[in-house]
C-alpha positions in Angstrom: 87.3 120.6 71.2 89.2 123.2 73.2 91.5 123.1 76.0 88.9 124.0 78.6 86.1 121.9 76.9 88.3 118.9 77.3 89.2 119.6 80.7 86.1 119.8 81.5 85.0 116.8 79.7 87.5 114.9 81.4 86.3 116.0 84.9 82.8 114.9 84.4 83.9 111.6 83.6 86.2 111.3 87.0 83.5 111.8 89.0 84.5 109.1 92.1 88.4 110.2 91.8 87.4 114.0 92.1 84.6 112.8 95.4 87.9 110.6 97.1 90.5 113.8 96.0 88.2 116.3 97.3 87.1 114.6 100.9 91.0 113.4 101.3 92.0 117.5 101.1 88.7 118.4 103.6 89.5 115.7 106.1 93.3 116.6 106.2 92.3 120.7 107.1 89.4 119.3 109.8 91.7 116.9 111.6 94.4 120.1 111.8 91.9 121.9 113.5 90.1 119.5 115.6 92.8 116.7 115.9 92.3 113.2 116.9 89.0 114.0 118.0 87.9 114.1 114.7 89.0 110.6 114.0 85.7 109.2 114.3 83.5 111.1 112.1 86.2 111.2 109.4 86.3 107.4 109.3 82.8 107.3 108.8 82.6 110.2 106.3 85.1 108.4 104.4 83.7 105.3 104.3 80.5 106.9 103.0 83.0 108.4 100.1 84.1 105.5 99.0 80.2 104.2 99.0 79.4 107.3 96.5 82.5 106.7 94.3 82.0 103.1 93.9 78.4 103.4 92.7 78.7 106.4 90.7 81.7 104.4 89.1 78.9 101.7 88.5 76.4 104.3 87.6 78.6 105.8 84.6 80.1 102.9 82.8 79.9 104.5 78.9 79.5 101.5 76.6 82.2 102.2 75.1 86.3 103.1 76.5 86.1 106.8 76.6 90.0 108.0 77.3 90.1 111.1 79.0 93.1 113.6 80.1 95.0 113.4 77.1 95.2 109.9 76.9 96.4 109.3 80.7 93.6 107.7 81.8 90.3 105.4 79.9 87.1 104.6 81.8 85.5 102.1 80.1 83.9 98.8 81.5 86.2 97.3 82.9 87.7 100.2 85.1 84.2 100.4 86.4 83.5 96.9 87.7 87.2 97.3 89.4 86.3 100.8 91.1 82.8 99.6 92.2 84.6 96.3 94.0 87.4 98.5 95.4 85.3 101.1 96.8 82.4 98.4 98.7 85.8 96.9 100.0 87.9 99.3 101.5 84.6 101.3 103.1 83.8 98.1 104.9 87.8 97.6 106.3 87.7 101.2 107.2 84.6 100.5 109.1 86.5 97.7 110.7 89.6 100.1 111.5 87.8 102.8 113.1 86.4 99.9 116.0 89.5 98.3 116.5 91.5 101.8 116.6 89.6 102.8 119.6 89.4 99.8 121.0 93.6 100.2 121.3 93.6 103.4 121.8 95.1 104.2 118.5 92.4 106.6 116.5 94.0 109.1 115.0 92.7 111.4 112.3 95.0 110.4 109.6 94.1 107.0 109.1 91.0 107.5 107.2 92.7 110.1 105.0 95.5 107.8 104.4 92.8 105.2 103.2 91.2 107.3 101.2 94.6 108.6 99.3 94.9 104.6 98.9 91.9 104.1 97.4 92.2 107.2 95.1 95.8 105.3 93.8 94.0 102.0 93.0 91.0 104.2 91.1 93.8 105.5 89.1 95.9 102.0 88.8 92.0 100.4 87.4 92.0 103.3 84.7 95.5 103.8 83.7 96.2 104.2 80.0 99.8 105.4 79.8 103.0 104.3 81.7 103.0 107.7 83.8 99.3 107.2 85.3 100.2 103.7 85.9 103.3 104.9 88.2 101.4 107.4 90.0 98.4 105.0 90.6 100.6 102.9 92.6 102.9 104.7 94.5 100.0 106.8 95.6 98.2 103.4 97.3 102.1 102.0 98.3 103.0 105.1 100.2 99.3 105.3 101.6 100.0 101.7 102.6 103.2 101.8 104.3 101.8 104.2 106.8 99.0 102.2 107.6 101.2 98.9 108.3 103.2 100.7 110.8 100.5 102.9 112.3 100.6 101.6 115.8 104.5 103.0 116.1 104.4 102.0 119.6 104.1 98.0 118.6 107.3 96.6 117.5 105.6 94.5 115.0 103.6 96.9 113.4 107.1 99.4 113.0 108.5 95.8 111.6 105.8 95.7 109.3 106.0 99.1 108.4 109.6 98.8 107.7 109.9 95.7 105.9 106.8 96.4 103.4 108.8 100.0 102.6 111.9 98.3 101.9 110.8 95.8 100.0 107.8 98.0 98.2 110.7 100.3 97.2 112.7 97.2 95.6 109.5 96.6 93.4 108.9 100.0 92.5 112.3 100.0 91.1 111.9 97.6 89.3 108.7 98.4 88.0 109.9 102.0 87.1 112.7 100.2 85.6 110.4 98.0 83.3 108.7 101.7 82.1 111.9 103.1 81.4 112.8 100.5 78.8 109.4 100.5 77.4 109.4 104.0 77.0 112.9 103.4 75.3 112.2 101.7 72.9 108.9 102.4 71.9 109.6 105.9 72.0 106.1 106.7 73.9 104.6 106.0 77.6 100.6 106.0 76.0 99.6 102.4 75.5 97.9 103.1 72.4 101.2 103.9 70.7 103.3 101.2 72.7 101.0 99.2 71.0 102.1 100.4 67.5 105.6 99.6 68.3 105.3 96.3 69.2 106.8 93.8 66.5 109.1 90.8 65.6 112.7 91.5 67.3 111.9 93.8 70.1 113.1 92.4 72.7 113.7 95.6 74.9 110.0 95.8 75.2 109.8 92.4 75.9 112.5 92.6 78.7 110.3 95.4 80.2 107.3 94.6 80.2 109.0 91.2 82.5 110.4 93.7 84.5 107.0 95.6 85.0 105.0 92.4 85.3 107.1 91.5 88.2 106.6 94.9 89.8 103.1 94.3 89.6 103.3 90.6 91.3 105.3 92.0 94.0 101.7 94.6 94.5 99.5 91.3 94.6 101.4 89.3 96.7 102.6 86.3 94.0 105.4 84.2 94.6 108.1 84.7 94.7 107.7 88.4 95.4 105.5 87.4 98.2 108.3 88.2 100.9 106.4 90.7 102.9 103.3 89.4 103.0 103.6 86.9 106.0 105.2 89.4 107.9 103.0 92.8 107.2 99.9 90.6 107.6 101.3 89.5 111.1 102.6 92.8 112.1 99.9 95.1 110.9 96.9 96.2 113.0 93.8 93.4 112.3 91.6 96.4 109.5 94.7 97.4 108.4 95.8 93.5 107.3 92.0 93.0 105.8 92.3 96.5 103.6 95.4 94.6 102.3 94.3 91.7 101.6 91.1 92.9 99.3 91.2 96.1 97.9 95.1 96.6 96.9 95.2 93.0 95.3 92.1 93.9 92.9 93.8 97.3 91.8 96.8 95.5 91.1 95.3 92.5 89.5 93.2 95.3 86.8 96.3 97.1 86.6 98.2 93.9 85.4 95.1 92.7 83.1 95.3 96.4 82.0 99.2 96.3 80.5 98.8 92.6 79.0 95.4 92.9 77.8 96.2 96.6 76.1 99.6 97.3 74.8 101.3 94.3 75.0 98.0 92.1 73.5 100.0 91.2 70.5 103.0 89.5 72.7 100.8 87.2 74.4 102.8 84.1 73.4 105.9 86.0 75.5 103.5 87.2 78.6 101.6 84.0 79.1 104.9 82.4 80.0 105.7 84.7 83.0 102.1 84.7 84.0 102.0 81.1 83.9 105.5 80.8 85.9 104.1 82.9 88.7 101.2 81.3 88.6 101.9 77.8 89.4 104.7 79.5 91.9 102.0 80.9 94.0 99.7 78.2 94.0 102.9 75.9 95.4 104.1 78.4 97.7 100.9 79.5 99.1 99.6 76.1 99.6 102.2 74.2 101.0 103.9 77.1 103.5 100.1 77.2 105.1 100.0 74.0 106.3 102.4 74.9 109.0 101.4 78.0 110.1 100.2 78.3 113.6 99.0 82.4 113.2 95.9 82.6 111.7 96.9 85.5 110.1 100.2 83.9 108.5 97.5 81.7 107.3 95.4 84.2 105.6 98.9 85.7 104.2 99.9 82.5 102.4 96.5 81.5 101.6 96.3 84.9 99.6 99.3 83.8 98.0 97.9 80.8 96.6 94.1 82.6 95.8 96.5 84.9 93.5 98.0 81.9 91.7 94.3 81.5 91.2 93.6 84.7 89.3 96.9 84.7 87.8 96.1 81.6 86.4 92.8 83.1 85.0 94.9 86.1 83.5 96.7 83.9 81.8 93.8 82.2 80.0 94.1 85.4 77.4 91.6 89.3 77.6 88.4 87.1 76.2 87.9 84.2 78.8 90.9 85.0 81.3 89.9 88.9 82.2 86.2 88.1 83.1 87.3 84.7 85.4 89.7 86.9 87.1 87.3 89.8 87.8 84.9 87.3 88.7 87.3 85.1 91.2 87.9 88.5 92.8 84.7 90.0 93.5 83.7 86.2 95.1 87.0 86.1 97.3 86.6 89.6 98.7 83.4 89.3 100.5 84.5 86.2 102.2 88.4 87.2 102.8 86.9 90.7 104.9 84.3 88.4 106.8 87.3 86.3 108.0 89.6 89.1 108.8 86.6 90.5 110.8 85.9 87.5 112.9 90.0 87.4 113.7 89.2 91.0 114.3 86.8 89.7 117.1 89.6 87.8 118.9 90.1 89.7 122.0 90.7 88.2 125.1 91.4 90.1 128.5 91.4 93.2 126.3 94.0 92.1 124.0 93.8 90.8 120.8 94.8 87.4 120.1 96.1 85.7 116.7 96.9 81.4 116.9 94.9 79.4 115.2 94.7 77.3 118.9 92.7 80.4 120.1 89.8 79.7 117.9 89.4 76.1 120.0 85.8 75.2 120.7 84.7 78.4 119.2 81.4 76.4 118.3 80.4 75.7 122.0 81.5 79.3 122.9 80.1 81.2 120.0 78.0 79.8 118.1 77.5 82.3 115.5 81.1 83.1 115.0 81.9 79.6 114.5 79.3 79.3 111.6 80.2 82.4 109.9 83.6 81.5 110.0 83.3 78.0 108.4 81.3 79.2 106.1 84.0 81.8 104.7 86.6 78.8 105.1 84.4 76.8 103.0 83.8 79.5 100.1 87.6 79.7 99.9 87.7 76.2 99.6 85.7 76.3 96.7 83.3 74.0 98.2 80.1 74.3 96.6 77.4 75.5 96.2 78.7 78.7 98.1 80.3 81.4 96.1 84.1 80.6 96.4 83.1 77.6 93.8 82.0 80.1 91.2 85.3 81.7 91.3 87.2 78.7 90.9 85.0 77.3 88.3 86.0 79.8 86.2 89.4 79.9 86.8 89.5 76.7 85.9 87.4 76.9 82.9 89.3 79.4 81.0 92.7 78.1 81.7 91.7 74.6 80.7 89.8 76.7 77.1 93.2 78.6 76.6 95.4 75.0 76.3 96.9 75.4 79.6 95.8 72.2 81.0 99.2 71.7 83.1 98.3 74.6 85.4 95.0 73.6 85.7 95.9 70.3 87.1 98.3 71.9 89.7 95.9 74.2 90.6 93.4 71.1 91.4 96.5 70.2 93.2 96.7 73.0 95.3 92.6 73.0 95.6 93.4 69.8 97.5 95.9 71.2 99.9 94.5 74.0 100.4 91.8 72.1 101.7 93.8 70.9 104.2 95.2 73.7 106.1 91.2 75.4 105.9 89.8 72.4 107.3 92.3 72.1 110.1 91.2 75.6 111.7 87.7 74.0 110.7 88.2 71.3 113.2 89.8 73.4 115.8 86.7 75.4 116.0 84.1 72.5 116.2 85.9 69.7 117.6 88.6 71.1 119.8 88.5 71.4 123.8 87.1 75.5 124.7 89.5 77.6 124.8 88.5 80.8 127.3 85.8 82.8 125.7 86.5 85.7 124.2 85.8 89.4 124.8 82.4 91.4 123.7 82.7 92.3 120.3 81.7 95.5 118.8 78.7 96.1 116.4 81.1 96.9 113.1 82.7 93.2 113.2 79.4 92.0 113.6 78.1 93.4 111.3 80.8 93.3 108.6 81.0 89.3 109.3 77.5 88.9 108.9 77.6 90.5 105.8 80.2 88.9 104.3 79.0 85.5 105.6 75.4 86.8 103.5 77.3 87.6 100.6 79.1 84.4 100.4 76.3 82.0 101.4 73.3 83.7 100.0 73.3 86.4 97.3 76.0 85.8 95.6 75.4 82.4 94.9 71.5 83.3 94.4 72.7 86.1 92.0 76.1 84.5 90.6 74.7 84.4 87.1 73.8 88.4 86.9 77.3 89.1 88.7 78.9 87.1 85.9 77.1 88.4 82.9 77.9 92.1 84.9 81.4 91.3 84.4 81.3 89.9 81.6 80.1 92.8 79.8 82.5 95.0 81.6 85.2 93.2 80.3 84.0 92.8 76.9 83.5 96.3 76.1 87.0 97.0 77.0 89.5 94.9 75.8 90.2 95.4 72.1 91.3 92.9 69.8 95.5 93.7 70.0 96.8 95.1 66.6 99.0 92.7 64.6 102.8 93.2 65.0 
């Protein structure tokens, strides 16, 4: 095959990258010449992107890996199930974010470009085969992202936000460029095929990088005890803005993890599943006991993220044949229901500005009737209260980590089930039980829409359809995990 033939064959097979690369250039020259104005029709063209990249990523999954651009990037399976998720997410955040930004008087043209260069990094993080696609994948959604948190630069908190994700993001690229450089060191490649090859008895530099990477990563997915930033972005960050960080960033970074332990470093799982383990059981603690006291809903959502990541990092953990399906799996059930509830907080304006305490949402039930069920209903899924689709997730997270021998994290994490229980239910009984608080202000079409979705997905076809979403994954992953070579 020649240059150009592989070039080419390369670019029919990044079909959804080139669609996001290509709008993000056209949308950047139309919102020079039209401005702001432009801010509306971008959002929705971009959303509409994302649509046709996540289901022609769905639409081309090759049966078997197929590595393309010299060995930089693979689309296989599991890449495919990742982009699909991603994409559906962050189209229906950006719908969110182009409703509230007008509704504050914020809509500018770049915020659906930046999105879009976001969503581009995590297609690359889901299909990264060598250390130097891995790099670029993230620091193309991280920069992307620290824009976004402080978009509102007249709001204190959101420059805050801004601020404190850059400085802290810039600590974990460090040190995940720091965990690449000694892999690259000492296995004398950045391709994960031939890190692979290197990987044997006494090599501990690789070992000490890939901690060092692995911790990069868990900073990216908000696990304890890299989870500094999370309370504080999600509080600080425009309502969309928090919800595109709460879904789509954590399942790029959660296949870009399953991606470096499942691939190169397969055959030092007895050294991986230690650290994975570790941050595992720190998230689940974290999470669940620093929500209990939280009085901002979205503080709440921030720490409960934390502990759903303990979740999948406990699934991970479980080893590429049971563990990378139960993770997939957790995270395409938590999504829906995460963006439903960021949509209703979405919906809590009152005399045209938006409020956040969990004391807000009082009487909700006798106010809005609709809201309040939707809501309880996503509190319940991420319970993991059957039969709604949260339980799915959980089940198997729990399965595969009680399969793989790790039957001490599983306990903690029914541990944490419990607690977690708690602080749901709490904003549970606020809603229903609760003295009115003053009614809120109309709500816009997108949020209810977008909640009433989610609520669908969560409730209804998911659980209807939880077996074919399973076996969907399940193939994904299975045709893209090799068995690791032998050291």
């Amino acid at each position: 095959m020649t240059d150009v033939e592989a070039l080419l064959f390369s670019l029919s097979w990044s079909q959804p990258e080139l669609w996001l690369a290509g709008f993000a250039l056209v949308a950047t020259l139309v919102g020079a010449a039209f401005g702001d104005r432009a801010s509306g029709p971008l959002s929705i063209g971009a959303a509409l992107v994302m649509v046709i990249a996540a289901t022609l990523a769905a639409l081309h999954r090759p049966e078997t890996p197929v590595v393309i651009f010299n060995g930089s990037l693979v689309v296989d399976g599991f890449s495919a199930a990742v982009k699909t998720i991603v994409g559906y997410s962050a189209a229906a955040t950006l719908l969110l974010a182009s409703e509230h930004l007008q509704r504050s008087g914020d809509r500018r043209f770049e915020f659906p470009v930046l999105v879009t260069l976001a969503v581009l990094g995590m297609f690359v993080m889901a299909s990264a085969h060598d250390l130097i696609a891995l790099y670029i994948g993230v620091e193309l959604q991280s920069l992307a992202a620290y824009v976004m948190a402080a978009f509102r630069r007249d709001d204190a908190r959101s420059s805050e936000a801004g601020l404190k994700y850059f400085v802290l993001g810039a600590l974990s690229s460090g040190l995940l460029l720091y965990g690449a450089s000694l892999i690259y060191g000492f296995a004398g490649s950045v391709k994960f095929a031939e890190i692979a090859t290197q990987i044997g008895d006494g090599n501990a530099g690789l070992t000490f990088g890939l901690v060092f990477l692995l911790c990069g990563l868990a900073f990216k997915m908000s696990a304890a005890p890299f989870h500094m930033w999370t309370p504080d972005v999600y509080e600080g960050a425009p309502t969309p803005v928090t919800a595109f960080f709460a879904a789509a960033p954590k399942m790029a970074a959660v296949a870009l993890m399953a991606r470096v332990i499942y691939g190169p470093f397969g055959a030092l799982e007895a050294q991986w599943v230690q650290v994975i383990a570790a941050l595992a059981a720190i998230s689940l603690v974290v999470g669940s006991v620093a929500a209990l006291v939280q009085t901002n809903i979205k503080r709440l959502m921030a720490y409960s993220s934390i502990a759903n990541m303990g979740f999948v990092l406990m699934a991970l953990a479980a080893g590429a044949k049971e563990g990378a399906p139960a993770a997939l799996l957790y995270m395409a059930l938590y999504l829906p229901a995460t963006i439903g509830i960021f949509a209703v907080i979405q919906a809590m304006w009152r005399d045209g500005k938006p409020v956040e305490d969990v004391a807000d949402l009082a009487g909700l039930a006798r106010r809005t009737p609709w809201m309040a069920y939707i809501l309880t209903a996503l509190l319940f899924s991420l319970t993991g209260i059957p039969p709604l689709a949260g339980f799915f997730g959980k089940y198997a997270a729990f399965l595969a980590t009680v399969n793989a021998g790790l039957v001490w994290l599983a306990i903690l994490a029914g541990l944490a089930t419990v607690v977690g229980a708690g602080y749901y239910l709490r904003v549970v009984k606020v809603i229903w039980f609760d003295a009115p608080a003053p009614a809120f202000d109309r709500t816009g079409g997108a949020v209810v829409l977008t909640a009433g979705v989610s609520a669908a997905l969560t409730v209804l076809v998911l659980v209807v359809g939880a077996g074919a979403v399973q076996s969907w994954i399940a193939i994904s992953a299975a045709t893209s995990f090799a068995a690791p070579p032998l050291p």
